[in-house]
C-alpha positions in Angstrom: 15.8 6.9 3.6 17.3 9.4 1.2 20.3 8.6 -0.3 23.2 9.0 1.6 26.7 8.7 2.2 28.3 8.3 5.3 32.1 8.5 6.1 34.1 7.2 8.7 37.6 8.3 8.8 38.5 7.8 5.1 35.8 5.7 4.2 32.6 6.5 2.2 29.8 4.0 2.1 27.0 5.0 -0.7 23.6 4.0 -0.3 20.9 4.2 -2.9 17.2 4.3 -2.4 16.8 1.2 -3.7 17.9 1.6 -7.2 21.1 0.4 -8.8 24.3 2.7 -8.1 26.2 4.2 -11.4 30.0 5.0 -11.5 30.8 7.7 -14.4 33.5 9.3 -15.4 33.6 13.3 -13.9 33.6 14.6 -17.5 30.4 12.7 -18.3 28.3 12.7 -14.8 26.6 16.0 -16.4 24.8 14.0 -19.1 22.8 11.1 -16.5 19.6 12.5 -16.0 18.6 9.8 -13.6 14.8 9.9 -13.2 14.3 13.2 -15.0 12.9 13.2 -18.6 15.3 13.0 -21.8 16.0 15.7 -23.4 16.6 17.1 -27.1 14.6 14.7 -28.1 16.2 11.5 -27.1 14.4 8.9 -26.8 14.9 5.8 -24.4 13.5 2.1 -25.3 13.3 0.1 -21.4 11.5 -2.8 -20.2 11.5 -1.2 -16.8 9.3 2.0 -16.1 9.6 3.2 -12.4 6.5 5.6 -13.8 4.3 4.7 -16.5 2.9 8.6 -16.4 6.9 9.6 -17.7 8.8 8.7 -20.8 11.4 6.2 -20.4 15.0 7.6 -18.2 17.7 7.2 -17.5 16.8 5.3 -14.5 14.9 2.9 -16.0 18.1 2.3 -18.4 19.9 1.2 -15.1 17.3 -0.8 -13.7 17.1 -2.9 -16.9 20.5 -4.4 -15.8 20.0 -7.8 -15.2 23.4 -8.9 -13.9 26.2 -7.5 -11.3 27.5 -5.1 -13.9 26.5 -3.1 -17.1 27.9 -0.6 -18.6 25.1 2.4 -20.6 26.5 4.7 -23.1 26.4 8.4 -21.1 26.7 11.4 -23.6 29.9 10.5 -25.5 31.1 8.1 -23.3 29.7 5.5 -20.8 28.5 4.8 -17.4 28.4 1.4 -15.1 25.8 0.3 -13.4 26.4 -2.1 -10.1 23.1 -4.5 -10.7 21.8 -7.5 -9.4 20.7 -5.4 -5.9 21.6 -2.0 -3.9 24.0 -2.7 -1.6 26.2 0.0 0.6 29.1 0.1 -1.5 33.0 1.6 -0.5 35.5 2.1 -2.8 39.5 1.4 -1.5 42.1 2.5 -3.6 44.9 0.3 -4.5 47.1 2.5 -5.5 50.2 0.1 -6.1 48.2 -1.8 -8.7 47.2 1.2 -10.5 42.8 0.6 -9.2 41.4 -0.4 -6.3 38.2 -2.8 -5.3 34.7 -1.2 -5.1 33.2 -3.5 -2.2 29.3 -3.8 -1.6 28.7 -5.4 1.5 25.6 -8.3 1.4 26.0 -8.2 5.0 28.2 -7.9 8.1 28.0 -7.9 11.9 29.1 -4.2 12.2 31.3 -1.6 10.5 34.6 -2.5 12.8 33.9 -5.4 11.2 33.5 -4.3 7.8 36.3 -2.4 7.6 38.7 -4.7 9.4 38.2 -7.6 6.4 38.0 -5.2 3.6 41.3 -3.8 5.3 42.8 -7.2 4.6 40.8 -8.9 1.3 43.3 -11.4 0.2 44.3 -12.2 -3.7 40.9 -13.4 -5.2 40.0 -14.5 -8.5 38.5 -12.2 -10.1 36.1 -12.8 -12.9 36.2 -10.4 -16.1 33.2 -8.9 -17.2 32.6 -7.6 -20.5 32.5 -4.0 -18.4 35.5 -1.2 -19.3 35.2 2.5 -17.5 37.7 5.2 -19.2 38.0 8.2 -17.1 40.3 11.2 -18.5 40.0 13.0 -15.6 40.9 10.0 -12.8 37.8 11.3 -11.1 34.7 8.8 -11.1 31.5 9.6 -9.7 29.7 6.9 -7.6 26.2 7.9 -6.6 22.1 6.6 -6.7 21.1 6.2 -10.7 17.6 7.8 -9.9 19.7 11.3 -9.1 20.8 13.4 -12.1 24.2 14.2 -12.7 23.8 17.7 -11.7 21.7 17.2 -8.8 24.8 15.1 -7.4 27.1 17.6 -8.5 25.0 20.1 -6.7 23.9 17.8 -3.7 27.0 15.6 -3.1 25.1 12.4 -2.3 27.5 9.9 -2.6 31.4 9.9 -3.7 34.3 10.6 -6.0 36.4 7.3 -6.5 40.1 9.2 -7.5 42.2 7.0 -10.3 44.8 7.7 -12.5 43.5 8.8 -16.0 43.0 5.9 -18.7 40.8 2.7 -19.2 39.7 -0.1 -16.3 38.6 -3.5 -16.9 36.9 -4.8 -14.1 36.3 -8.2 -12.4 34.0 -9.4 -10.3 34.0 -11.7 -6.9 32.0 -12.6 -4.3 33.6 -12.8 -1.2 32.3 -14.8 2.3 35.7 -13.9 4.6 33.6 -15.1 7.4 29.9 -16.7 8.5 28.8 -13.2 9.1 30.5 -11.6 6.3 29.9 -11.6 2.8 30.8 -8.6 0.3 30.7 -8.5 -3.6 33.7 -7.3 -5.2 34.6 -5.3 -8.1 38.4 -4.7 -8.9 39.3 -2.0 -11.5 42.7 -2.7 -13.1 44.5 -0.6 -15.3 44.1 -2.1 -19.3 
């Protein structure tokens, strides 16, 4: 399966191929060169190596996240990667908190379903990670970390998360609403 993004009404789930997703900032999506080589003479130090006849990527950078979130410096600024496993991932704004919850769903009987609990995900507690994403723009591209940041600019495969300019912390929960149901969460609060 390619990766994809599929809406329904206002909602955009990204799927990877089978990588780890990246969220960057629109004024530094044009620097990720996902699995394409570095360039100017960069050079990239990973224990990961999706192919051992290339030099290290940007890619392998991403899949060398170990945990739920990392964040990679990205040309002069930074990029985070959802780790631990690709999951289809929806962002929902919150826009009287000044962020919103990125949501990657572990499983779930259907998509009513889906979007009925993550229409209604109650107060959680929210652990901090060490994880900050400035955006000057407010725009924040989610997409597949094995696609370069002009080839999603190009392509469109995936989504634009819109927040208002400035710097997010973000927190992370897992969530089991239900037997069938479990998502992990990400909220992204103003600092």
């Amino acid at each position: 399966m390619n990766a994809e993004a599929h809406e329904a009404e206002d909602w955009i789930w990204v799927i990877s191929n089978g990588g780890p997703l990246l969220l960057v900032a629109e004024e530094f999506v044009h620097a990720w060169l996902g699995i394409d080589p570095p360039r100017d003479g960069r050079v990239i130090r990973t224990r990961f190596r999706w192919s051992e006849s290339s030099p290290p990527c940007d890619y392998d950078r991403a899949c060398d996240i170990n945990d739920f979130l990392g964040e990679l410096p990205v040309g002069k600024g930074s990029a985070v990667v959802l780790g631990d496993e690709p999951l289809p991932t929806v962002w929902r704004p919150c826009p009287n908190a000044g962020g919103g919850v990125l949501a990657r769903c572990r499983y779930v009987e259907s998509d009513e379903d889906g979007k009925r609990l993550l229409d209604r995900v109650p107060a959680l507690e929210f652990e901090l990670s060490s994880c900050q994403l400035e955006t000057q723009s407010g725009r924040v591209a989610l997409f597949d970390s094995a696609v370069s940041g002009a080839d999603f600019l190009s392509q469109g495969a995936g989504a634009w998360l819109q927040l208002p300019p400035g710097r997010y912390r973000i927190g992370v929960a897992e969530w089991k609403p239900e037997p069938d149901a479990a998502f992990l969460l990400h909220h992204f609060e103003a600092v």
